[in-house]
N, C-alpha and C positions, 0 to 999 in steps of 0.2 A: 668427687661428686660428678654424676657423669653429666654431658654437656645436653641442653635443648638440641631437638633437631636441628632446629634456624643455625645454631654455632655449631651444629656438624657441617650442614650444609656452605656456610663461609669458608671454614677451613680446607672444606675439601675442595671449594674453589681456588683458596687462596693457595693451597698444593699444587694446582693444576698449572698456578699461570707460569707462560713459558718464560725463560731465563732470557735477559737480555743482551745481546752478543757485546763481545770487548769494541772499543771505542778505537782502541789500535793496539795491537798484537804489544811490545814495546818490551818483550825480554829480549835482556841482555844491549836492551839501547840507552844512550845517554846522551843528551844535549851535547849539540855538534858546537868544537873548538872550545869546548869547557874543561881545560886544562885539570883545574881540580877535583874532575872525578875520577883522574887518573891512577891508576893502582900508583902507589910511591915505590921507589927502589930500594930492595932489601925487605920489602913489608912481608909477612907471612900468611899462609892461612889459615883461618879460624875453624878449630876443629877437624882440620881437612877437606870443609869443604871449600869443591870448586866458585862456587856464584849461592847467594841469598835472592831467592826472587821477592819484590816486596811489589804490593797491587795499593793503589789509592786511585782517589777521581778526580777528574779533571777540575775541580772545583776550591774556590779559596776557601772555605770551612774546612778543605782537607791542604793548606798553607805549611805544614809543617813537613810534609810529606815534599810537597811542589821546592821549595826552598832549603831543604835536605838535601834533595838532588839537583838539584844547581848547582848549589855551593859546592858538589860533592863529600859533604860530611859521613852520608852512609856510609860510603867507598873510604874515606879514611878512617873510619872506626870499626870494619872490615877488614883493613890490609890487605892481603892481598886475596882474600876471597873478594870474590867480582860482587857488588851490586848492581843486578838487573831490575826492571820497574815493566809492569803491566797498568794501563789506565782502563778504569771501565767507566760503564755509565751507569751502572745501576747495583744497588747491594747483592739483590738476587745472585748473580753475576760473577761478582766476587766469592762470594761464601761459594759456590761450586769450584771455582778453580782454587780454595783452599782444600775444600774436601777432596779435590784429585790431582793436589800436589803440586797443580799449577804454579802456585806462589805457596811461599811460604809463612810470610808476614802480613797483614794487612791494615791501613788507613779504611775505617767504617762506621757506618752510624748506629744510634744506639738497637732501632730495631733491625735491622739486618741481622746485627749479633746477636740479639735475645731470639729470633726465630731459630736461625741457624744452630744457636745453642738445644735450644729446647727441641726442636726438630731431628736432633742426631741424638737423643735424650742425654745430653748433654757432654755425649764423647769427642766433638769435632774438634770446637775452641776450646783457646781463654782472651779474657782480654787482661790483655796484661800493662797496657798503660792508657794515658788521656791525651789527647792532640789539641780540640778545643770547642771551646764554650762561644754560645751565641751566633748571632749571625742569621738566623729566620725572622720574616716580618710579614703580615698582613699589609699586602697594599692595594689600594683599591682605585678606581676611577673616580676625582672628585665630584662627577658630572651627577652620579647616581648615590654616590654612598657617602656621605657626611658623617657619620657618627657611627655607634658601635652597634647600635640597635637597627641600623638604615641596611645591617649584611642580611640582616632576616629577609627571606625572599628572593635575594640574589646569589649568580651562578659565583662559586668561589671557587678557585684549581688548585688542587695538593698536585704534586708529582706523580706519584701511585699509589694503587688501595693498598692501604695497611703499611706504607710507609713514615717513617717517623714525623714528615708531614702533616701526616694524611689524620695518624692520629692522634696528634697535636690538635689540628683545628676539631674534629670529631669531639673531642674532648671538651676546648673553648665552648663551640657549638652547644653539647647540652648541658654545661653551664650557665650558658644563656636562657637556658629553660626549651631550643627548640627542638624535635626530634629528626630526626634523621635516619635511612635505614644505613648502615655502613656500604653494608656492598652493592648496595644501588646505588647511593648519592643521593636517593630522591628523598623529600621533606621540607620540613619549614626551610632549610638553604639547600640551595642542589650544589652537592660538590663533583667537580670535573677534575676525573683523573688525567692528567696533563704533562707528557714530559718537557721537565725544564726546556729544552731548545727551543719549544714550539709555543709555550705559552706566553714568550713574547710578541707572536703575532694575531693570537687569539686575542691577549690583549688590546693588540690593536684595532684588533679590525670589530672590538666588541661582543664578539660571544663571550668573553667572561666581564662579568664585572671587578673580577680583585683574585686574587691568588697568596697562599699560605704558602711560603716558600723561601729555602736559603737560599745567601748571597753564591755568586752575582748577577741571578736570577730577578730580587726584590730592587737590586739598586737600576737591572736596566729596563722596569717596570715604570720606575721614576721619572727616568732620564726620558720615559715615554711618554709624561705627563700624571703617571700618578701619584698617589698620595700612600706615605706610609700611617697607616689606620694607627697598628698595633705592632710596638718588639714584643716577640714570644720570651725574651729573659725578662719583662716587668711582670711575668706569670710566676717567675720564680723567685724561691730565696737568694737573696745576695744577689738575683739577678743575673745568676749563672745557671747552667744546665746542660748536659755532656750533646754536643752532636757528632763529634766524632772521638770515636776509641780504637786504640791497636791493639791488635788481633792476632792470634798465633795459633798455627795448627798443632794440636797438644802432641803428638808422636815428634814433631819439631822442638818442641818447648823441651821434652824429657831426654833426645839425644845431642841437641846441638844449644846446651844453656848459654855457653859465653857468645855463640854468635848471636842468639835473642839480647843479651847482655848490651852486645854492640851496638844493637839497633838502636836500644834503649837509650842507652850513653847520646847517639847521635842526635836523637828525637830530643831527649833535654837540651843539649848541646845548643841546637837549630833551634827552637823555641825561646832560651836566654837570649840567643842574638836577635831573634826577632823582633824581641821585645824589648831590645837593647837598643835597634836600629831600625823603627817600622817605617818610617819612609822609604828605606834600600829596602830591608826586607819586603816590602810592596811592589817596587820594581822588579825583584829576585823570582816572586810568583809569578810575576805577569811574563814574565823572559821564560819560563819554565811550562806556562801554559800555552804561548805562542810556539815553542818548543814543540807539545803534547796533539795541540791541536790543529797548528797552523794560523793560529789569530790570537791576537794580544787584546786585553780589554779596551777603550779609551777608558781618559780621565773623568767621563765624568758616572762613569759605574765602577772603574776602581778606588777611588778615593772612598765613596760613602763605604761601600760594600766593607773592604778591608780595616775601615774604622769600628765595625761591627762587631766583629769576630775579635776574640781572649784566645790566644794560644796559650794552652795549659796542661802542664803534668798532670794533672790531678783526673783521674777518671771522673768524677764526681759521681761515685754509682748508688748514692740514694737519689741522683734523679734518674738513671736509668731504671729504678727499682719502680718510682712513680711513672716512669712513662708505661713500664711492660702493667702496671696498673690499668692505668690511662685506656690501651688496648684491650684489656681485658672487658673495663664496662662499656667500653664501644662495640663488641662484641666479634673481634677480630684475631681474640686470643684468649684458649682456654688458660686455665689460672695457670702459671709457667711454676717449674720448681727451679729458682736460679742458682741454688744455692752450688757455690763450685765455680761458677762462671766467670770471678775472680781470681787470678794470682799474680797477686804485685809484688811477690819478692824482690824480682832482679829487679824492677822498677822502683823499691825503697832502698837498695842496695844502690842505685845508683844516684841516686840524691843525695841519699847522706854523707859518700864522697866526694859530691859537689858541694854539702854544707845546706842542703834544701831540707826543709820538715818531710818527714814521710806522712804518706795519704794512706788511704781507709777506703776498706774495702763494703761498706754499710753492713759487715756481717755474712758476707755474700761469696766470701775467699774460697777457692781451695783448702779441704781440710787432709 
């Protein structure tokens, strides 16, 4: 069905916006006097090749990623193929340096990939595992907004248009009965696209009233004085909901399977321990982001924040199926064809030699 002009005209904005640069170049680097991300002696390499570039963000919703490469578990489930790491700041961003071979693997959220998918009509990726669930929250200023009905009216900040944020709250929003245009913001709630670093001090200084946004964004919103309104998993069943999935460039995925294998391997591996030991594993991120960025969280935004987030194998791609929904009646995404977008082989291949159930693709798989 072909699209209204209004959702020509979105899309070909949302085509236009420019890409946002990397956060810090960081191939082929690894946290300094971190023994364990040492190639081991005698180790081999995987398929031949030299180095696995893997990209993730600086952020604890992307935890599996940040404490993989601490611990150096990539680099040992590698051998002696080198794991390098790119940090970015934004999905945009990422999805290009997969399409041009900059990295090869990726830590990303769910809409980055359904654009990026659908946008290459469907030749770029897969996503071929889950990293984790939860971790976004509405929080607001208790000063102005008391209850759920008191956001009508007031300024709220996603991240960026048409990011999984963005159309998360869009969503909430006209569930609530109020309307909104997407790509203006303007309406019954005016939403301010806002990158995390800065919506901290908007917050403060009071042009927004509240922002829809992952940790640990929402927890140092808190620590500012405000109030968490709403978690975005009491939206969902069981209270889970994929924000971040791994990602692989499909020409990678068909010539280099047992190094994607590795990754795989490593990513359960680091998630078990995580969740095996989340106080070290808490410190392990925060070491890894002081690391990436040059600043480590305090305690009282990493504590809440990291209690948020589910580190999880499981992609859970019937909510990704409902989010690229979501997008769609927000008017930010023609209907998507996902089907393919999926392949969890080597990600159920690796479970069940760990003794984990295998996950499900909601029908969505590679056929």
């Amino acid at each position: 069905m072909p699209a209204t002009n209004a959702l020509r005209r979105t899309l070909a904005v949302m085509a236009a916006l420019p890409l946002l640069t990397l956060a810090a170049c960081g191939y082929g680097s690894e946290a300094e006097d971190d023994d364990s991300a040492k190639v081991a002696a005698g180790a081999k390499k995987i398929d031949g090749l030299d180095s696995v570039k893997i990209g993730y963000f600086g952020n604890l919703t992307h935890g599996t990623a940040l404490v993989g490469n601490k611990k150096g578990l990539f680099q040992k489930e590698l051998g002696a193929t080198r794991a390098t790491y790119a940090i970015f700041n934004a999905g945009p961003s990422e999805i290009e340096a997969l399409n041009s071979g900059s990295i090869d693997i990726g830590f990303i959220g769910p809409s980055p990939a359904i654009n990026g998918y659908t946008k290459s009509g469907g030749k770029n990726l897969r996503i071929i595992g889950g990293s984790a669930s939860g971790g976004v929250k509405l929080v607001v200023n208790p000063d102005k907004v008391k209850s759920l009905k008191d956001v009508e009216g007031k300024r709220i900040a996603t991240p960026q248009l048409g990011n999984t944020q963005d159309v998360a709250f869009l969503n909430w929003a006209a569930e609530q009965g109020w309307k909104v245009d997407a790509q203006s913001g303007k309406g019954d709630v005016t939403v301010v696209r806002s990158d995390n670093k800065v919506t901290p001090d908007a917050f403060k200084a009071g042009s927004i009233d509240g922002a829809w946004v992952p940790e640990p964004t929402a927890s140092k919103l808190v620590a500012q004085g405000g109030k968490v309104l709403l978690d975005e998993a009491s939206l969902w069943p069981d209270e889970k909901f994929v924000i971040t999935n791994i990602i692989v460039r499909q020409e990678f995925l068909e010539k280099h399977p047992k190094a994607v294998e590795a990754v795989l391997k490593a990513s359960v591996e680091t998630n078990q321990w995580i969740n095996a030991n989340p106080d070290e594993a808490k410190t392990v991120a925060n070491e890894q982001l002081k690391a990436d960025s040059g600043k480590a969280l305090p305690a009282e935004v990493l504590d809440p924040a990291w209690k948020s987030i589910t580190f999880i194998d499981d992609p859970l791609a019937a909510t990704l199926d409902a989010q690229a929904e979501h997008a769609v009646k927000a008017g930010l995404l023609e209907q998507p064809d996902l089907n393919g977008i999926y392949d969890l082989t080597l990600l159920n291949k690796v479970l069940k030699a760990a003794g984990e159930p295998a996950v499900d693709d909601a029908g969505l798989g590679a056929k």
